[in-house]
C-alpha positions in Angstrom: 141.3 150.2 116.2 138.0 149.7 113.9 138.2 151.1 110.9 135.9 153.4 110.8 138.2 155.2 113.5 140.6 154.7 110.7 139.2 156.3 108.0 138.2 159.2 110.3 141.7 159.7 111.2 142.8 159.8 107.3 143.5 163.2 105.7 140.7 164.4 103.7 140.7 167.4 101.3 140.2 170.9 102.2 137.7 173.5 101.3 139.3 176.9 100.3 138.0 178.5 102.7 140.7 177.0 105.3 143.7 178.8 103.4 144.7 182.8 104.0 146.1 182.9 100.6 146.8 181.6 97.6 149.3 181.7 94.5 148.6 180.7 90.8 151.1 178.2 89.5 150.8 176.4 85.9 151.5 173.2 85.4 154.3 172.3 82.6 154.2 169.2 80.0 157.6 168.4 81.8 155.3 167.7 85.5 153.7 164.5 84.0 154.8 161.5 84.8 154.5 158.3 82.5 151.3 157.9 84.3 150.1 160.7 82.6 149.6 163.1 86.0 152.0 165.5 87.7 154.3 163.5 88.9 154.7 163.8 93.1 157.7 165.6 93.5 156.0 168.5 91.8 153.6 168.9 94.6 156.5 169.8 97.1 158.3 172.0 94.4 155.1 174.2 94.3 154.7 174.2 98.2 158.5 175.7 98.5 157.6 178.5 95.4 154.2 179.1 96.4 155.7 180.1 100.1 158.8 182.2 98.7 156.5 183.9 96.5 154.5 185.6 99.2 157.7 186.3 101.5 159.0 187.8 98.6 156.2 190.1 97.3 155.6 190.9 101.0 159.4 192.0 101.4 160.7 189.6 103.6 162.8 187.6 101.4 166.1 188.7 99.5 167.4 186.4 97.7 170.6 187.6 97.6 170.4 190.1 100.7 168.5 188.3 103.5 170.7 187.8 106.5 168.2 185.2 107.5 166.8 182.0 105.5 164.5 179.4 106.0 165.9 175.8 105.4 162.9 173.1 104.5 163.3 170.7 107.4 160.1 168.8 107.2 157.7 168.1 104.6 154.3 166.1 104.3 151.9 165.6 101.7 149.0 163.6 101.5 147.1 163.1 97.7 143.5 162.9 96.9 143.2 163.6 93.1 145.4 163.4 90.0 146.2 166.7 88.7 147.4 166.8 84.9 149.0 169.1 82.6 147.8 172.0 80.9 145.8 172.1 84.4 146.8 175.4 86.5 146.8 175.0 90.0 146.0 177.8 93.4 148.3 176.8 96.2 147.0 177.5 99.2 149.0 178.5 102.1 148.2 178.8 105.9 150.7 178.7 109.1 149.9 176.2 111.5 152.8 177.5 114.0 154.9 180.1 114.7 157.8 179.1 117.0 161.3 181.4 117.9 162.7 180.5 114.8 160.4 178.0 113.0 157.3 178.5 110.8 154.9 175.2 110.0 153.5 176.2 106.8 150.0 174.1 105.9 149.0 174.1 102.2 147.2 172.4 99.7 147.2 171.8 95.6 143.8 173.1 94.0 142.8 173.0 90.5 142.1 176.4 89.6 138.6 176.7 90.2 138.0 173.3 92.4 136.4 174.3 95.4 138.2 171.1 97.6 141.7 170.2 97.6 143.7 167.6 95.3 146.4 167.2 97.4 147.3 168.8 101.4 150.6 169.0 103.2 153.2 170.9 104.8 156.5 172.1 105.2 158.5 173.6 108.2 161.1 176.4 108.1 163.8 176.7 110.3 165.2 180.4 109.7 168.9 180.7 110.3 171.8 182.8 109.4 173.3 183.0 105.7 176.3 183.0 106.9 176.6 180.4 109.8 173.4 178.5 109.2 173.0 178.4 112.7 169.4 178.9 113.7 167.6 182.5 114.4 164.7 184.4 116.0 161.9 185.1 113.5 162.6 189.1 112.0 159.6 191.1 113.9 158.5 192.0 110.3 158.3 188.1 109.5 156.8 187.1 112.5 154.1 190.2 111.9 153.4 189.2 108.3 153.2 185.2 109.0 151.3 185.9 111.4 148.4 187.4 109.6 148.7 183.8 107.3 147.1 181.6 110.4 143.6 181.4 110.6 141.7 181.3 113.8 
């Protein structure tokens, strides 16, 4: 492989405009690392609470009610630029896939007001019973409200 077809396969930050929405998170003196930027765990941290945010303010997630969950099975992220505290960051979200009871949730870490991407990933749920934590269909009213998250 040259590597130019190297580079070409590399992530590269995202524009806004390739995320459906997008959640306002501020950054705390704690996320720095002794490198003086947020450290990387952070990153998935607000992946996981930008994504509960919006299936709890679109009623879809109890989180002491829901008979079904999604468990984080897979997660990705690839880093472009350093972000720092007192910086606040828009997560945005998109779904990649909808399967019968998996969601593949694309996002990516922007300074508020960047117009490209510091950092992109992903995460997959797997929705399954409280209970049991066996897997489950997708609610209807999930599948409906995820669904309106993919672009196209």
């Amino acid at each position: 492989m040259s590597s130019s077809q190297q580079h070409a396969e590399r992530p590269q930050p995202q524009p806004r405009s390739a995320y459906a929405e997008f959640v306002r998170i501020t950054t705390r003196w704690a996320d720095n690392d002794a490198y003086g930027h947020v450290n990387n765990v952070v990153y998935y941290s607000w992946f996981d609470t930008a994504v509960n945010r919006l299936l709890i303010d679109n009623g879809l997630l109890d989180l002491e009610k829901s008979s079904s969950i999604g468990l984080v099975v897979e997660t990705q992220c690839h880093y472009f630029a350093p972000v720092s505290y007192p910086q606040d960051v828009d997560v945005g979200v998109r779904v990649a896939h909808l399967g019968k009871s998996s969601v593949r949730y694309e996002l990516a870490i922007f300074v508020a007001g960047a117009s490209q991407s510091a950092a992109c990933g992903h995460f997959v749920h797997v929705y399954v019973d409280r209970s049991s934590r066996r897997p489950v269909a997708l609610p209807d009213a999930t599948r409906l409200a995820l669904d309106r998250l993919r672009l196209r």
